[in-house]
DOFI-706640 format. One record per residue (C-alpha): x, y, z; residue number from 1; residue in one letter. Coordinates in pm, 1 decimal. Layout:
REM residues N
[rec [X; Y; Z]; NUM; "a"],
...
REM end
This chain:
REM residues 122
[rec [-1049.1; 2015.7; -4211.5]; 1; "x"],
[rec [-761.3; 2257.3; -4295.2]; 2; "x"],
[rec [-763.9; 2569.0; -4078.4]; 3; "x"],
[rec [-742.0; 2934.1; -4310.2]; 4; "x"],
[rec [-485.8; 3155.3; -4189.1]; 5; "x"],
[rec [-378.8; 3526.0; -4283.4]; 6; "x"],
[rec [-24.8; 3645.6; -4209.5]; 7; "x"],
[rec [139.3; 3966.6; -4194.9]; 8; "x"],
[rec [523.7; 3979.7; -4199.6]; 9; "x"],
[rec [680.3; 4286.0; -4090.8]; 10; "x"],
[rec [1092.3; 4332.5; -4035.4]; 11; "x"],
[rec [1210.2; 4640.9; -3833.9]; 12; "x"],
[rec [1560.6; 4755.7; -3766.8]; 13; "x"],
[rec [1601.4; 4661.6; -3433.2]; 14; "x"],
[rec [1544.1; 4969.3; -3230.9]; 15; "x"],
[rec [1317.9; 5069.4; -2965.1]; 16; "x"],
[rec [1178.8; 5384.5; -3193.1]; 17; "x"],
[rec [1053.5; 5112.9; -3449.1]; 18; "x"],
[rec [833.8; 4909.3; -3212.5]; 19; "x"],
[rec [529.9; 5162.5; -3278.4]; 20; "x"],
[rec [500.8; 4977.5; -3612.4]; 21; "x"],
[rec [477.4; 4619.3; -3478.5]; 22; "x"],
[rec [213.7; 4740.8; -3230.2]; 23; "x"],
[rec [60.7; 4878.4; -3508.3]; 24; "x"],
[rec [45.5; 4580.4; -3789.3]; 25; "x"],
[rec [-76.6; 4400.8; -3450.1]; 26; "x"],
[rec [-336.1; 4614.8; -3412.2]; 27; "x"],
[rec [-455.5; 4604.4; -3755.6]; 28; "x"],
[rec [-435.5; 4188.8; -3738.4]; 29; "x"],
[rec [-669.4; 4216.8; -3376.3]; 30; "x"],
[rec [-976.7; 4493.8; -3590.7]; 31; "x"],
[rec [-1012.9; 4104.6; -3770.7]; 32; "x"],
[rec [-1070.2; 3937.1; -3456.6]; 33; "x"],
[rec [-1331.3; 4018.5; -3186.3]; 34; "x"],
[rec [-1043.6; 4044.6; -2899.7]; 35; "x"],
[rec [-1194.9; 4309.3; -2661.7]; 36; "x"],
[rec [-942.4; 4642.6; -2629.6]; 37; "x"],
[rec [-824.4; 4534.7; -2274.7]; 38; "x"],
[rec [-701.6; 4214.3; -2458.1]; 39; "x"],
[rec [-539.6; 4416.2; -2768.7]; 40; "x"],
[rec [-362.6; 4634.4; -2506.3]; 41; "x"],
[rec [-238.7; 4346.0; -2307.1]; 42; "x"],
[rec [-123.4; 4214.5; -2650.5]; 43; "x"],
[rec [62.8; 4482.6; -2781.2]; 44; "x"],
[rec [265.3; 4488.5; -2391.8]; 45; "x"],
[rec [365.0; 4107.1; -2427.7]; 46; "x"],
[rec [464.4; 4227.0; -2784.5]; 47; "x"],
[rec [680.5; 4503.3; -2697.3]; 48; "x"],
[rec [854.7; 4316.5; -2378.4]; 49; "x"],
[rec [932.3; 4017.9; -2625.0]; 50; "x"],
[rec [1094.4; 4274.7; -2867.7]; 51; "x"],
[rec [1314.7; 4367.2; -2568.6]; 52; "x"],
[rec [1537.6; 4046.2; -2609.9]; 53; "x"],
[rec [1626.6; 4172.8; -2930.9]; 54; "x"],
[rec [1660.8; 4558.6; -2927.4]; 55; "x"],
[rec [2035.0; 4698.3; -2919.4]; 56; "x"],
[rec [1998.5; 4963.1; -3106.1]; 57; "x"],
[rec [2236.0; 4855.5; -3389.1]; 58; "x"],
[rec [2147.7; 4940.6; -3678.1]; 59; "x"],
[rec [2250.9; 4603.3; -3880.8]; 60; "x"],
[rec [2053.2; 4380.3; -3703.2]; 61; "x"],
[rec [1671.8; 4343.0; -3797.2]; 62; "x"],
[rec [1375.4; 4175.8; -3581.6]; 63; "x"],
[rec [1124.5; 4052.5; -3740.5]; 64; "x"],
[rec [788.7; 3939.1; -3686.1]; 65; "x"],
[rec [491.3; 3697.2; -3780.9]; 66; "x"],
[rec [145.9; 3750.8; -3706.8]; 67; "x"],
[rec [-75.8; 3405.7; -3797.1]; 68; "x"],
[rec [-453.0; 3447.5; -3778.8]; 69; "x"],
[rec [-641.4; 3190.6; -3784.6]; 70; "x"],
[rec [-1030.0; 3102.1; -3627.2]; 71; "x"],
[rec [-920.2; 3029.8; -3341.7]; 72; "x"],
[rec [-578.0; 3158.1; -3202.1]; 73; "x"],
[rec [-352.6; 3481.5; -3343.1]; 74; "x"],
[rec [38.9; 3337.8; -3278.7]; 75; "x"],
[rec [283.5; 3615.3; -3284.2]; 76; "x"],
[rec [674.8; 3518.7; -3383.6]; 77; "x"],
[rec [937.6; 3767.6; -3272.9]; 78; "x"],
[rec [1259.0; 3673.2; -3434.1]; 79; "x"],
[rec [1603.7; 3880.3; -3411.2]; 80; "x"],
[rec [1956.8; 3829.7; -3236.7]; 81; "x"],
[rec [1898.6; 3865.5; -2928.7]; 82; "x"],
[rec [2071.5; 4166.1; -2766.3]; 83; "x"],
[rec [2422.6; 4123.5; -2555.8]; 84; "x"],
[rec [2371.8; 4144.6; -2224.2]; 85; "x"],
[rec [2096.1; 4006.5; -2026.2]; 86; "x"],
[rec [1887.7; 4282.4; -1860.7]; 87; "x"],
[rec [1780.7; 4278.6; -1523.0]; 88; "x"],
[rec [1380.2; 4340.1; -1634.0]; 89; "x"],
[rec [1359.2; 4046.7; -1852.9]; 90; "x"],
[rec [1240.3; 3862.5; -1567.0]; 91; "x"],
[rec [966.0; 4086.9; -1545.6]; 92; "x"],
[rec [907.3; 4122.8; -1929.6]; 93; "x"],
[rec [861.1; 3764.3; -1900.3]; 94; "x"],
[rec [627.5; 3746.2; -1625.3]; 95; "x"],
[rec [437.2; 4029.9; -1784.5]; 96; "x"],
[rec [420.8; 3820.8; -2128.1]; 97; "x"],
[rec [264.0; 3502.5; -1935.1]; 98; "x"],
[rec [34.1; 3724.9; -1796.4]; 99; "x"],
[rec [-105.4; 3862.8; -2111.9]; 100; "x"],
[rec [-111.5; 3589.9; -2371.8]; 101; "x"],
[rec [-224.9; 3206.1; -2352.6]; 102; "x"],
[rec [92.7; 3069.4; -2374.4]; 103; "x"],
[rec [484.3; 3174.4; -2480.1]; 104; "x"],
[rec [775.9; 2996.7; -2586.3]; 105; "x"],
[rec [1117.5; 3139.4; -2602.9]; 106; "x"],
[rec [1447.0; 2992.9; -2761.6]; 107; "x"],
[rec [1730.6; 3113.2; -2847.5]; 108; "x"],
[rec [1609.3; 3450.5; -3122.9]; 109; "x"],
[rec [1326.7; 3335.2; -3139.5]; 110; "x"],
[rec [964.0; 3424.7; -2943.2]; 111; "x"],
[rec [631.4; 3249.2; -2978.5]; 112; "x"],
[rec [332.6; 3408.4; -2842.7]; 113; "x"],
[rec [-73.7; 3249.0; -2891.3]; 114; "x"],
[rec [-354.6; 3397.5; -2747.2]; 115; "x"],
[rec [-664.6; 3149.6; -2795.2]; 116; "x"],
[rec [-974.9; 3349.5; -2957.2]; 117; "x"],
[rec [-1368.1; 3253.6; -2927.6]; 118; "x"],
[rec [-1473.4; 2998.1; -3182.5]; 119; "x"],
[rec [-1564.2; 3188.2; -3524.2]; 120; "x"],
[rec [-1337.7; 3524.0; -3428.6]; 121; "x"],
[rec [-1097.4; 3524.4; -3659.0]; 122; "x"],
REM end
């Protein structure tokens, strides 16, 4: 049995100020699902610290992201070059992803976050 998604693609210039629309599409993508608003919150911080790889505020590079919905997980893709630098919080943005979603993968530009939803939620 093939599993229905629905995605939503959204690119950004990668700057801090343009986060507010990525929480956004990913709150719109979480009405579809019956995620409880604790979880949507804790969603939209594991978004926004995964976007921190990737934000210089330069405005030729782009991050871009990829919100799958299916019935039962929502996988977020955050996808961008990642910033120079390391910055000293990104051990903490990264403890504060695995904290909030089901499981995380990072490589090199490129972030996968799942959260796991109830049978029949999406």
């Amino acid at each position: 049995m093939q599993t229905e998604t629905r995605d939503v693609a959204l690119t950004i210039p990668a700057n801090a100020g343009y986060l507010v629309l990525a929480r956004l599409a990913l709150g719109a993508v979480c009405r579809l699902t019956q995620l409880e608003p604790e979880e949507v919150a804790d969603l939209k911080l594991a978004v926004t610290e995964s976007s921190h790889d990737f934000i210089d505020g330069k405005s030729e590079h782009e991050l871009g992201y990829v919100l799958h919905l299916s019935s039962d997980r929502l996988v977020i893709e955050v996808a961008g070059t990642p910033a120079a630098g390391q910055s000293p919080d990104r051990e903490l943005g990264r403890a504060i992803i695995d904290a909030t979603v089901d499981e995380s993968e990072f490589t090199q530009g490129h972030t996968v976050l799942t959260k796991h939803l109830a049978a029949g939620a999406g």
